[in-house]
Structure formats: structure tokens, C-alpha cells
PDB file of N, CA, C and O in Angstrom:
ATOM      1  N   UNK A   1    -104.727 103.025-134.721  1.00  0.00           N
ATOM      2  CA  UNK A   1    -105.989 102.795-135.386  1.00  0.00           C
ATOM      3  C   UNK A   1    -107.053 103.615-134.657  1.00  0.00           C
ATOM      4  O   UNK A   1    -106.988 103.544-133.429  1.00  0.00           O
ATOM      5  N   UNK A   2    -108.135 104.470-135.234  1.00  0.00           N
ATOM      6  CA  UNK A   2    -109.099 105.168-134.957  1.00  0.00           C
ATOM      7  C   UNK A   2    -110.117 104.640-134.819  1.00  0.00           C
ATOM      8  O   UNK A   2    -110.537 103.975-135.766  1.00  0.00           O
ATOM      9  N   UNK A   3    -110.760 104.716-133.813  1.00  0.00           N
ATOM     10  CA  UNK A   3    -111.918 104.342-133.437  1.00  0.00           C
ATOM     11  C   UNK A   3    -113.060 103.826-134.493  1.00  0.00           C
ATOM     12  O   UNK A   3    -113.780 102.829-134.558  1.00  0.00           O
ATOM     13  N   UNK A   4    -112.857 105.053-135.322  1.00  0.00           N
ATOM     14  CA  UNK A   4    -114.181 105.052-136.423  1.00  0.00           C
ATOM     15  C   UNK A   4    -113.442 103.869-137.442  1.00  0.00           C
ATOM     16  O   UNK A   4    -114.274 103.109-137.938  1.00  0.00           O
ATOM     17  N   UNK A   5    -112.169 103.626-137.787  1.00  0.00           N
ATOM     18  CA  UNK A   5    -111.580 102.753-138.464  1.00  0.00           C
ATOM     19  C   UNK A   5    -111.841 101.284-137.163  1.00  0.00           C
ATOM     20  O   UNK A   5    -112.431 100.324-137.658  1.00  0.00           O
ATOM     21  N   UNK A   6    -111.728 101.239-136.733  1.00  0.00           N
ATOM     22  CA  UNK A   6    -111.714  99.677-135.561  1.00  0.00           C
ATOM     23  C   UNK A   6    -113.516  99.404-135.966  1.00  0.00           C
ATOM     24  O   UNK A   6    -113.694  98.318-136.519  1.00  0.00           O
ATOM     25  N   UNK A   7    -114.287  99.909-135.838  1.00  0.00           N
ATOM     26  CA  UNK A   7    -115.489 100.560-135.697  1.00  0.00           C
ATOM     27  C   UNK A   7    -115.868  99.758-137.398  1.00  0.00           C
ATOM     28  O   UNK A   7    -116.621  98.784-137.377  1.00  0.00           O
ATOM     29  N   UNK A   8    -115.410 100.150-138.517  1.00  0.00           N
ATOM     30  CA  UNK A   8    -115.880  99.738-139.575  1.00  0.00           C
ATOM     31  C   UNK A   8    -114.859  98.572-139.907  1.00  0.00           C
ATOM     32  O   UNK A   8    -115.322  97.947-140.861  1.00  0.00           O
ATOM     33  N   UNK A   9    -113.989  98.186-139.609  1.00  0.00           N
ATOM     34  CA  UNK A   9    -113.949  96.612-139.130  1.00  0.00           C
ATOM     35  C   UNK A   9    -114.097  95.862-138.656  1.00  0.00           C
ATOM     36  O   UNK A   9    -113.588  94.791-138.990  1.00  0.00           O
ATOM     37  N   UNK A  10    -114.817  95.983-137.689  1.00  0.00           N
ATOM     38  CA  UNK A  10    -115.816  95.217-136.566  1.00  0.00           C
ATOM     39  C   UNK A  10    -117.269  95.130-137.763  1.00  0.00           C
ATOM     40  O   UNK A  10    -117.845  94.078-138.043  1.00  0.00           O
ATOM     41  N   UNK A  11    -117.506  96.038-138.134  1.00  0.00           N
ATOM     42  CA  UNK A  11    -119.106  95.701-139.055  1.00  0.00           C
ATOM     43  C   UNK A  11    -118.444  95.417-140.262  1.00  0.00           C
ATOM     44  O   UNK A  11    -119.455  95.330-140.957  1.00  0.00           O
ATOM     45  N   UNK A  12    -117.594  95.224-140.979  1.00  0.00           N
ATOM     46  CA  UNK A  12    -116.911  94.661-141.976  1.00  0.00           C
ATOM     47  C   UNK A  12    -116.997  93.231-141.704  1.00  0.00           C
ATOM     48  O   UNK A  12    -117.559  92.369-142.381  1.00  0.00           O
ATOM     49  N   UNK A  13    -116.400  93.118-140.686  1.00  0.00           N
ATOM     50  CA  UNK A  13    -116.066  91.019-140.318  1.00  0.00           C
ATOM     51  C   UNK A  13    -117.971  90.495-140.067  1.00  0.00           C
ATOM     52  O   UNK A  13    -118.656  89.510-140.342  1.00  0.00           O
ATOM     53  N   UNK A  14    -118.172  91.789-139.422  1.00  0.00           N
ATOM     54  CA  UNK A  14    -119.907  90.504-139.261  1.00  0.00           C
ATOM     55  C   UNK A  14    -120.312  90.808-140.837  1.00  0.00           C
ATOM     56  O   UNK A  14    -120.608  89.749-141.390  1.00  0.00           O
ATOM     57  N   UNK A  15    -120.410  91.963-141.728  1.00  0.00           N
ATOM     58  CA  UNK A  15    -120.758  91.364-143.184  1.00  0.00           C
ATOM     59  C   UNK A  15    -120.827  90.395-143.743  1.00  0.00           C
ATOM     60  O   UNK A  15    -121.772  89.736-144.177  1.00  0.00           O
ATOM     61  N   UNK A  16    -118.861  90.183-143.745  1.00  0.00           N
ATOM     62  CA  UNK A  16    -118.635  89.007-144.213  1.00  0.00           C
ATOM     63  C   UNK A  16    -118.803  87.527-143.528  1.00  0.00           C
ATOM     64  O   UNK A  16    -118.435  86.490-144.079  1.00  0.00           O
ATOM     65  N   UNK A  17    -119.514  87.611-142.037  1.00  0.00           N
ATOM     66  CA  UNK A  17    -119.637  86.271-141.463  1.00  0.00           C
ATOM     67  C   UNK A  17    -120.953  86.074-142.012  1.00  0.00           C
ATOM     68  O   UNK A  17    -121.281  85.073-142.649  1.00  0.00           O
ATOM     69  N   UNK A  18    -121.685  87.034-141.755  1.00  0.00           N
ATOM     70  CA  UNK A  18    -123.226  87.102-142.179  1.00  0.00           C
ATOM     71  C   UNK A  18    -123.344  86.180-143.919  1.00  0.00           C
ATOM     72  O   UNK A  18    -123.888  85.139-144.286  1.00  0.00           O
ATOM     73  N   UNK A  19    -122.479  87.293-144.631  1.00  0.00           N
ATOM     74  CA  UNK A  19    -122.508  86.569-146.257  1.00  0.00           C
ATOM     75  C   UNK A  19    -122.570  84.985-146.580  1.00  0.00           C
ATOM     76  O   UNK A  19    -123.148  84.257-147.387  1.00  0.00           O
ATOM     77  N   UNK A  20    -121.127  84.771-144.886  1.00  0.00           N
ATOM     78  CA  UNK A  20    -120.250  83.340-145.170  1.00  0.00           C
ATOM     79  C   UNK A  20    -121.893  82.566-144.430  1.00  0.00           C
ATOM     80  O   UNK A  20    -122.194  81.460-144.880  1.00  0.00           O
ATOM     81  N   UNK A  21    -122.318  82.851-143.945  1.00  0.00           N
ATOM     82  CA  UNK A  21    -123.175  81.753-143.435  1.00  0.00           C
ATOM     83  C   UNK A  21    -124.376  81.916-144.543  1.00  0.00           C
ATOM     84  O   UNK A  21    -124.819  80.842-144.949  1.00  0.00           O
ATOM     85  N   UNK A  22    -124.840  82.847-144.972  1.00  0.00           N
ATOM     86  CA  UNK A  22    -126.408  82.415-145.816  1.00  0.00           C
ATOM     87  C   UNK A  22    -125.626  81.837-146.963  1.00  0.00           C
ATOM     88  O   UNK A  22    -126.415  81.238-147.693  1.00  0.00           O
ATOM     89  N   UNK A  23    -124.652  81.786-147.322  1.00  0.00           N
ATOM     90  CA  UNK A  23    -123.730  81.017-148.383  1.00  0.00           C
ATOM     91  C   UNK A  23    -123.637  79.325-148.059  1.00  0.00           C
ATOM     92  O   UNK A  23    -123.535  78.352-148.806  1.00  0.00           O
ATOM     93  N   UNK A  24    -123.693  79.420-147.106  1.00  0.00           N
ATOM     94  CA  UNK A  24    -123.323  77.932-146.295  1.00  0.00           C
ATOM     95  C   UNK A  24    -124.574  77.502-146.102  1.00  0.00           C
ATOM     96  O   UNK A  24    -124.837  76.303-146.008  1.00  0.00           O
ATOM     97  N   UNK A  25    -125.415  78.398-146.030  1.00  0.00           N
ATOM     98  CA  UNK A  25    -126.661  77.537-145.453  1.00  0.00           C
ATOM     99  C   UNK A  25    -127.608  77.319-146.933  1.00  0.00           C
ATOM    100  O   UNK A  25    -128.334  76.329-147.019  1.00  0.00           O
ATOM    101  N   UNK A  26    -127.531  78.270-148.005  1.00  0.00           N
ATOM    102  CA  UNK A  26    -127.762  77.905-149.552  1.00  0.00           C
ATOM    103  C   UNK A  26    -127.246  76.490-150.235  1.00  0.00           C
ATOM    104  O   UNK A  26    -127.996  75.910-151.020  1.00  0.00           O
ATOM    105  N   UNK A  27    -126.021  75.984-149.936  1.00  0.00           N
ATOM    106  CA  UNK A  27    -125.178  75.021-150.668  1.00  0.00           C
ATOM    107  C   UNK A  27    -125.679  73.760-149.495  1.00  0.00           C
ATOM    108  O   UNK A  27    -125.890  72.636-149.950  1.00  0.00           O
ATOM    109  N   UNK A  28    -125.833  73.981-148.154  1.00  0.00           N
ATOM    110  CA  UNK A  28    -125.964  72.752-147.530  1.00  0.00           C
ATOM    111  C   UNK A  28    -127.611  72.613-148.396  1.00  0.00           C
ATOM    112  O   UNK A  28    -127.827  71.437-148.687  1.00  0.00           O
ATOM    113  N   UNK A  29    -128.323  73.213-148.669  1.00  0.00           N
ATOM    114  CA  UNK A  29    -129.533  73.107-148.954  1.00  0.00           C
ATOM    115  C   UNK A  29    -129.685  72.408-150.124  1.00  0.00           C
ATOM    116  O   UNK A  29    -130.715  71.776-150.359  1.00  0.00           O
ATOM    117  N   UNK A  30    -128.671  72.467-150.946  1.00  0.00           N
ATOM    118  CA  UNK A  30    -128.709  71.671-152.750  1.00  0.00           C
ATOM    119  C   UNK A  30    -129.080  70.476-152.547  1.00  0.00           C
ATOM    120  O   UNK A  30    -129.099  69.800-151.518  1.00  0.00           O
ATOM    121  N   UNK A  31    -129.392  70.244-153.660  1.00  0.00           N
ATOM    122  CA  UNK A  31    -129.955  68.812-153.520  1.00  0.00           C
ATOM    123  C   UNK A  31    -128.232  67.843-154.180  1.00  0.00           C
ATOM    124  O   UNK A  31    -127.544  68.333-155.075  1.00  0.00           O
ATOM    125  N   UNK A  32    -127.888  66.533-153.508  1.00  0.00           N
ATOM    126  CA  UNK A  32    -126.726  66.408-153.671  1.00  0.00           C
ATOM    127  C   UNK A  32    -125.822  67.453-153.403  1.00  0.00           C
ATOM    128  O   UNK A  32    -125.409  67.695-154.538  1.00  0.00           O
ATOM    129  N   UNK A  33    -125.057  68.483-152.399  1.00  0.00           N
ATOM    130  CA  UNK A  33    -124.622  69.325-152.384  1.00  0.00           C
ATOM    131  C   UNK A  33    -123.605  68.996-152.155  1.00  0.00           C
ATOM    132  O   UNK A  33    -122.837  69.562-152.932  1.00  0.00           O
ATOM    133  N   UNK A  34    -123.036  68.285-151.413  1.00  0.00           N
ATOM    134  CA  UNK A  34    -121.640  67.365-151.207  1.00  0.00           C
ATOM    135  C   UNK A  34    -120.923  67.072-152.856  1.00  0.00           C
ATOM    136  O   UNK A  34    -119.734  67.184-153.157  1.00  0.00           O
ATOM    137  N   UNK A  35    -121.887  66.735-153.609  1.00  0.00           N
ATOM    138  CA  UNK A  35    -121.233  66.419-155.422  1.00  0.00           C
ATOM    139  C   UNK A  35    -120.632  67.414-155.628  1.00  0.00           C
ATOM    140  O   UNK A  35    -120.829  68.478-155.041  1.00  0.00           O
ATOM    141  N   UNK A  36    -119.495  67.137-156.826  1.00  0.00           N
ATOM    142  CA  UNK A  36    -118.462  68.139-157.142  1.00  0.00           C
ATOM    143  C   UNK A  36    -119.175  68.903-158.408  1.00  0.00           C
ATOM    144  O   UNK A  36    -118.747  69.848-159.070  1.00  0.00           O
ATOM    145  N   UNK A  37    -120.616  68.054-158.538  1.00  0.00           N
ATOM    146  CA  UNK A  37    -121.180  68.473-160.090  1.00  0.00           C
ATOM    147  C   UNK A  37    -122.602  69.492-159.875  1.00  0.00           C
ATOM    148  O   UNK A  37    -123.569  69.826-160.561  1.00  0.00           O
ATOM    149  N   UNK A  38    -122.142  69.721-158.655  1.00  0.00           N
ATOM    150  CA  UNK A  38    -123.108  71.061-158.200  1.00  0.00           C
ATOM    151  C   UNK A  38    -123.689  72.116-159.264  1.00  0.00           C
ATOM    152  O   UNK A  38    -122.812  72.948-159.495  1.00  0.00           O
ATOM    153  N   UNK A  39    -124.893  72.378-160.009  1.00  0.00           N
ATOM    154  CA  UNK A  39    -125.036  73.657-160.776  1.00  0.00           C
ATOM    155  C   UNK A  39    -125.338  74.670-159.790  1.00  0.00           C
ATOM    156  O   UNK A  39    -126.243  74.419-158.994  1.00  0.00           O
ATOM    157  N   UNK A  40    -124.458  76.260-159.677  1.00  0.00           N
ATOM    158  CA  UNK A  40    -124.815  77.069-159.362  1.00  0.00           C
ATOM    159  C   UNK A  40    -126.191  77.728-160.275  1.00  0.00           C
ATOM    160  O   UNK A  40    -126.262  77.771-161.503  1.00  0.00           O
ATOM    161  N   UNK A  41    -127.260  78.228-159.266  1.00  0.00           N
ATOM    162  CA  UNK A  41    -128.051  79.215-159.797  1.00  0.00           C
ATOM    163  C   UNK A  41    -127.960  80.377-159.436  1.00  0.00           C
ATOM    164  O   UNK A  41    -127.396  80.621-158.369  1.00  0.00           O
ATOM    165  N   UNK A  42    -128.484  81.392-160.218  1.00  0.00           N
ATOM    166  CA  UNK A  42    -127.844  82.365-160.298  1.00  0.00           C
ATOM    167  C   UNK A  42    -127.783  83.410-158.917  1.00  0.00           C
ATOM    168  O   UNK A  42    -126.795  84.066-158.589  1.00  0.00           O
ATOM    169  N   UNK A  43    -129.477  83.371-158.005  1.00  0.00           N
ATOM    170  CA  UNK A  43    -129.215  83.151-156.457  1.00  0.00           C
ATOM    171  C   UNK A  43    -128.056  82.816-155.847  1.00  0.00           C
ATOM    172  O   UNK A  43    -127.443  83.670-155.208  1.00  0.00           O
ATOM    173  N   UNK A  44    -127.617  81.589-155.953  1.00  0.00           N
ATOM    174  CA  UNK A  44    -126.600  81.082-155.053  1.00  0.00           C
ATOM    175  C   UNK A  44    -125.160  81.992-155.718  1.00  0.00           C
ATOM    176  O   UNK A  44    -124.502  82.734-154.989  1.00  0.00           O
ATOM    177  N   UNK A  45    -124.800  81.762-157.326  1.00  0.00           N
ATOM    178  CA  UNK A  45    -123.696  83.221-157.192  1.00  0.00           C
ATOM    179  C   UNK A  45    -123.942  84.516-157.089  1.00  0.00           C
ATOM    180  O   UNK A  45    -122.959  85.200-157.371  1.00  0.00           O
ATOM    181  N   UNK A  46    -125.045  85.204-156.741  1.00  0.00           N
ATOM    182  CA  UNK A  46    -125.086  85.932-155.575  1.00  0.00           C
ATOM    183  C   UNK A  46    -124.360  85.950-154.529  1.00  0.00           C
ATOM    184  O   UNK A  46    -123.286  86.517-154.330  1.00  0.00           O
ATOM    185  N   UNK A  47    -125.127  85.162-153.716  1.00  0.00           N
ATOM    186  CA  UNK A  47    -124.677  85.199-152.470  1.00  0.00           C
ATOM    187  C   UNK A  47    -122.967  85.103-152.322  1.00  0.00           C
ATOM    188  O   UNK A  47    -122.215  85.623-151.497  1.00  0.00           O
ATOM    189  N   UNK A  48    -122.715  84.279-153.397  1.00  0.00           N
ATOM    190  CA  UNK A  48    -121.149  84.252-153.530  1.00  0.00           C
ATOM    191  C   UNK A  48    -120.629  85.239-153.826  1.00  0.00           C
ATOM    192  O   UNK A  48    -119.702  85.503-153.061  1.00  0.00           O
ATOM    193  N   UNK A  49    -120.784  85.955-154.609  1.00  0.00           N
ATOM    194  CA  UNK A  49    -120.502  87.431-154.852  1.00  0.00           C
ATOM    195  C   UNK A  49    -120.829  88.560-153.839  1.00  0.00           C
ATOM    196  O   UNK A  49    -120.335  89.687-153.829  1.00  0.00           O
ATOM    197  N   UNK A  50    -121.684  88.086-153.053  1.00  0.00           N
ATOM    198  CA  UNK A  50    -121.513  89.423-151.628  1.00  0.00           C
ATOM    199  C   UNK A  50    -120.356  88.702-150.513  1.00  0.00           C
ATOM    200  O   UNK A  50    -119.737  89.451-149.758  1.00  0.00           O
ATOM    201  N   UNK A  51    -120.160  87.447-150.483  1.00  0.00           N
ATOM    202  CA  UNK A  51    -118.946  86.928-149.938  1.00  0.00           C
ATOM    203  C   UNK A  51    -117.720  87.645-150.067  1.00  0.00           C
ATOM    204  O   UNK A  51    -117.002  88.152-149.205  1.00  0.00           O
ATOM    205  N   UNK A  52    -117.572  87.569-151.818  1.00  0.00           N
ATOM    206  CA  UNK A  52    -115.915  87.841-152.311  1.00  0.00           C
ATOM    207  C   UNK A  52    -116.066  89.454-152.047  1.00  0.00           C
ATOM    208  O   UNK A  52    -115.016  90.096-152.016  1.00  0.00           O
ATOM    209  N   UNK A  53    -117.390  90.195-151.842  1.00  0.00           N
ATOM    210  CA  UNK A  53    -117.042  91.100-151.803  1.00  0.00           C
ATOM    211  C   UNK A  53    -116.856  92.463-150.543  1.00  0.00           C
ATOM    212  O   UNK A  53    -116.411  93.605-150.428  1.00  0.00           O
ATOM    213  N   UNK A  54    -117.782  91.010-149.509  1.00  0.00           N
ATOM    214  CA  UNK A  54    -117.602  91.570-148.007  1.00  0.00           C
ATOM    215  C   UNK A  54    -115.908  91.185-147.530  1.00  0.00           C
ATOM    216  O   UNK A  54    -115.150  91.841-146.816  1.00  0.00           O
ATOM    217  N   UNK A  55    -115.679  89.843-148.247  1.00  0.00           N
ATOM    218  CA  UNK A  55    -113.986  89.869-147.950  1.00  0.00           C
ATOM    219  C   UNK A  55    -112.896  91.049-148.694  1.00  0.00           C
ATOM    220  O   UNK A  55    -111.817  91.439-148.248  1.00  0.00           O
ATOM    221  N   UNK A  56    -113.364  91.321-149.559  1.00  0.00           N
ATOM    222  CA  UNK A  56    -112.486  92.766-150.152  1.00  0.00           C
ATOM    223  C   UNK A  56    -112.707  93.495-149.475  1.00  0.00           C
ATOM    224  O   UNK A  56    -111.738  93.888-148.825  1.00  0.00           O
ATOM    225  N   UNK A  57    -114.178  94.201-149.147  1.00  0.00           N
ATOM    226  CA  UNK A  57    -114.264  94.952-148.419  1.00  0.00           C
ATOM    227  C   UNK A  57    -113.061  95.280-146.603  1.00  0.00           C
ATOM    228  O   UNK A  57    -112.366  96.213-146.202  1.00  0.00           O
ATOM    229  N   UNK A  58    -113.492  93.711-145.988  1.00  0.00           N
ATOM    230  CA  UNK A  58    -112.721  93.532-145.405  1.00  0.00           C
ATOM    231  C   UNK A  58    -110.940  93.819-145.122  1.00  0.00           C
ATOM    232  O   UNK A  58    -110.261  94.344-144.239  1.00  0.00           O
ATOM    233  N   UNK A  59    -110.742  93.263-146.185  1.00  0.00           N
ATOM    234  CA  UNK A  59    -109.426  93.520-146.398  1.00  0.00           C
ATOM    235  C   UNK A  59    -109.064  94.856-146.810  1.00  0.00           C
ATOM    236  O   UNK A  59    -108.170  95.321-146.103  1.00  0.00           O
ATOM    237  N   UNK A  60    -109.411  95.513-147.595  1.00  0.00           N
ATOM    238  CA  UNK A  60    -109.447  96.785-147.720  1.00  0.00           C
ATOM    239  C   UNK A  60    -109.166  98.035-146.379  1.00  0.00           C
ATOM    240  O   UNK A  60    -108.396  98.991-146.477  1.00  0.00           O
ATOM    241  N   UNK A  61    -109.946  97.725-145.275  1.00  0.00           N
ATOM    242  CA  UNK A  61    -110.253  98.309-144.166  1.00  0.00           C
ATOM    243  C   UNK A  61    -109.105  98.006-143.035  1.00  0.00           C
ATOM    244  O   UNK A  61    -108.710  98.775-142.159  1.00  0.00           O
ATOM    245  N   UNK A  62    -108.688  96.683-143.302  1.00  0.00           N
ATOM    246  CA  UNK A  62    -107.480  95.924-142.323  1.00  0.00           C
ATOM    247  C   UNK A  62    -106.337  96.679-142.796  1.00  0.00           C
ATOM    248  O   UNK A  62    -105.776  97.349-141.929  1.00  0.00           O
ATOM    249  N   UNK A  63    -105.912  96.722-143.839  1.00  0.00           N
ATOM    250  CA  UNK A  63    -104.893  97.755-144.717  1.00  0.00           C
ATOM    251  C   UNK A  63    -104.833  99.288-144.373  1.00  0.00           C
ATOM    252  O   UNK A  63    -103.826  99.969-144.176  1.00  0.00           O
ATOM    253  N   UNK A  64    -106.304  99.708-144.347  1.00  0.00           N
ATOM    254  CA  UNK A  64    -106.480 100.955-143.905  1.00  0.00           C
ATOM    255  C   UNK A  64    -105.867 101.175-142.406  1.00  0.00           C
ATOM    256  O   UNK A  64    -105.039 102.067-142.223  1.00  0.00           O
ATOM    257  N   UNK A  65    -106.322 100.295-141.295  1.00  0.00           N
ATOM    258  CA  UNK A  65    -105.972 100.263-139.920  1.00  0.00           C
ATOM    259  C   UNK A  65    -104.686 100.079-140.092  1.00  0.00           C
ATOM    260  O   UNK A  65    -104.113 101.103-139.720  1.00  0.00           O
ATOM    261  N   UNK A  66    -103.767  99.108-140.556  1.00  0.00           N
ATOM    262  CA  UNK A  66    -102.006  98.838-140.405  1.00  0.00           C
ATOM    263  C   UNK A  66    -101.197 100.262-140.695  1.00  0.00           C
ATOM    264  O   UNK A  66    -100.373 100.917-140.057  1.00  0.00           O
ATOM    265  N   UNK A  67    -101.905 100.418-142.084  1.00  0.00           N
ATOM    266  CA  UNK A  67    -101.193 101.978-142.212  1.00  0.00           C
ATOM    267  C   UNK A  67    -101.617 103.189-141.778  1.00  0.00           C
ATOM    268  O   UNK A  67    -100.930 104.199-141.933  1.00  0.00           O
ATOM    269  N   UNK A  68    -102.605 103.192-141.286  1.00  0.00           N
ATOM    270  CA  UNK A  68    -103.411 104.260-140.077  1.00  0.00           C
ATOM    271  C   UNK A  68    -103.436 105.479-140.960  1.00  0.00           C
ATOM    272  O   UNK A  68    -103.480 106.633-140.533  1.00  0.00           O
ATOM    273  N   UNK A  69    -103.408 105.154-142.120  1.00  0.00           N
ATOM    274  CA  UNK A  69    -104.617 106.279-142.829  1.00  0.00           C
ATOM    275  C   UNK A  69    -106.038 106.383-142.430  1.00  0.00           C
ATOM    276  O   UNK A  69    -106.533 105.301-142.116  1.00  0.00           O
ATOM    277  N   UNK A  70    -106.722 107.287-142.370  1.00  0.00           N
ATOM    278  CA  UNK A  70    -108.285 107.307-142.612  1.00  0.00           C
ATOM    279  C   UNK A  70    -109.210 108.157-143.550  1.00  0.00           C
ATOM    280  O   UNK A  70    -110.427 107.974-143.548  1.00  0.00           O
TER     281      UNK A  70
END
């Protein structure tokens, strides 16, 4: 694995920690947020959507490093 590849998976994982927490800290904020009858607004799938997509991202890059393409 190349530096510059280790390098953009290291800022890949804080993306997606970064995403996972203003995600976490949006839903603890709902009112009733614990209920299963939660309405998302359209804000909050946002934030869900830079989640699913800092984890692709993620994964994407981990794949890249195993097979040591760059």
C-alpha cells in the first residue's frame, strides 16, 4: 500500500466518523427520537446520505489498498 493510498484512507475513515457523528448528534436531537415512528426531514436524510456515502467512499479506497492498485 502507497503512502498516498494509506494517506486517503486515513481522511476517508475521519469523513465517515465526522458524517457518523453529526448524524448521531441530529437524531439524538428529535423530539421522541428513541420512537420507531421517527419522521425524517429532509436535513437529517442528508446527513444520512453523506454517511452511506463517506462509507462507499471508504470502502472503495480499502479495496484499492488490498489490491495495491493506485
Amino acid at each position: 500500500m502507497t503512502e498516498d493510498v494509506v494517506a486517503r484512507v486515513m481522511t476517508a475513515r475521519g469523513v465517515l466518523q465526522t458524517a457518523r457523528d453529526n448524524l448521531d448528534q441530529a437524531v439524538a436531537a428529535l423530539p421522541d427520537g428513541g420512537a420507531d415512528n421517527s419522521m425524517a426531514t429532509p436535513a437529517l436524510v442528508g446527513l444520512l446520505l453523506r454517511v452511506v456515502e463517506a462509507r462507499r467512499r471508504l470502502d472503495g479506497l480499502e479495496l484499492l489498498a488490498r489490491t495495491g492498485s493506485a
